[in-house]
C-alpha positions as CSV (number, residue, x, y, z in Angstrom):
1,X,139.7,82.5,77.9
2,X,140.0,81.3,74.1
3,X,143.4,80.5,73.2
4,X,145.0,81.4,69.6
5,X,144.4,77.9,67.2
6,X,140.9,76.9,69.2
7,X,137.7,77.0,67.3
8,X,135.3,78.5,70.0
9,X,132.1,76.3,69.2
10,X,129.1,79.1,70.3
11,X,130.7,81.9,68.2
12,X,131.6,79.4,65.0
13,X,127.9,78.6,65.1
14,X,126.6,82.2,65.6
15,X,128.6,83.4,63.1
16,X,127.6,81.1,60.4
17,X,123.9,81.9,61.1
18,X,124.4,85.1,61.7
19,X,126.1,85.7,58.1
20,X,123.1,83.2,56.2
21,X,120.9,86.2,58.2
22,X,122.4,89.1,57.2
23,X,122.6,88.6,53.5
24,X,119.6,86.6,53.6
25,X,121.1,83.3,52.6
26,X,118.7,80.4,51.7
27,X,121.0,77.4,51.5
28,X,119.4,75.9,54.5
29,X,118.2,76.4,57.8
30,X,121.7,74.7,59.8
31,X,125.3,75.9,59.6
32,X,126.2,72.8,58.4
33,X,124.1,73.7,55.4
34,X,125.7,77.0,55.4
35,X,129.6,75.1,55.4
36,X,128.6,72.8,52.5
37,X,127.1,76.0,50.5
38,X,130.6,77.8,51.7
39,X,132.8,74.3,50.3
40,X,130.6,74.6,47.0
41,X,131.6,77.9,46.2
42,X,135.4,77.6,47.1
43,X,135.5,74.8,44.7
44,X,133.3,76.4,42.0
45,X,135.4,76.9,38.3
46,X,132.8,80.2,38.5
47,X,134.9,83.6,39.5
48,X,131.8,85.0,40.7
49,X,131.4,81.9,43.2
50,X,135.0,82.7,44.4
51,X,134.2,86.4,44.8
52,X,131.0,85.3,46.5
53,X,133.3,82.7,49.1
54,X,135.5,85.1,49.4
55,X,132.9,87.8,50.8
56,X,131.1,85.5,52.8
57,X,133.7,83.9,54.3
58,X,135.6,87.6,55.5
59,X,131.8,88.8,56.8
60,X,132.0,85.6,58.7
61,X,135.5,86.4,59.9
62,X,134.8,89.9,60.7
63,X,131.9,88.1,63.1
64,X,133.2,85.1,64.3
65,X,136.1,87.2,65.6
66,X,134.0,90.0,67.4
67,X,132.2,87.3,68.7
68,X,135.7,85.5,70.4
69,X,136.5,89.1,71.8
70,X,133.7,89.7,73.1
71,X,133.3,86.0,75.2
72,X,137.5,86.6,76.1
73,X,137.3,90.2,77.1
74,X,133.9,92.0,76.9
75,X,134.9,93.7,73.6
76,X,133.5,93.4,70.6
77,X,130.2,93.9,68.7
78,X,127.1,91.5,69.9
79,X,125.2,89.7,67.3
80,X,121.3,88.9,67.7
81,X,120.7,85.4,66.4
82,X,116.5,85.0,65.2
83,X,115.2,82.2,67.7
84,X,114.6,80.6,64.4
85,X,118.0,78.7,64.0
86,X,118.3,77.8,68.4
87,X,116.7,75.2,69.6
């Protein structure tokens, strides 16, 4: 089970690529790439940049927790990832 406060690796992951695939991101091809890209915009003196963090970052939240439900209980909605960003 996932407890409250722990980061739960698989979904973190699959969330971040599954948000650079859904709005067709091209910041890079690892979520690393996607967290920098995230950092750049949070720290932007652009509003837009903000607005754009901001949007990504609740998408990603909306995600990342389906994707903890779903591994704790069998709820949530299931996310296909392109066999492009697994290895």
């Amino acid at each position: 089970p996932v407890i409250l406060g722990t980061i739960v690796p698989e979904c973190w992951d699959s969330s971040s690529i599954a948000v650079m695939e859904i709005k067709k991101l091209k910041v890079g091809d690892t979520v690393s790439d996607f967290w920098d890209f995230m950092i750049y915009l949070k720290l932007s003196d652009y509003p837009k940049n903000n607005t754009l963090f901001e949007d990504l970052a609740q998408l990603f939240w909306n995600i990342y927790v389906d994707c903890t439900l779903s591994r704790a209980h069998g709820l949530g909605r299931r996310y296909i990832i392109s066999k492009k960003y697994t290895t």
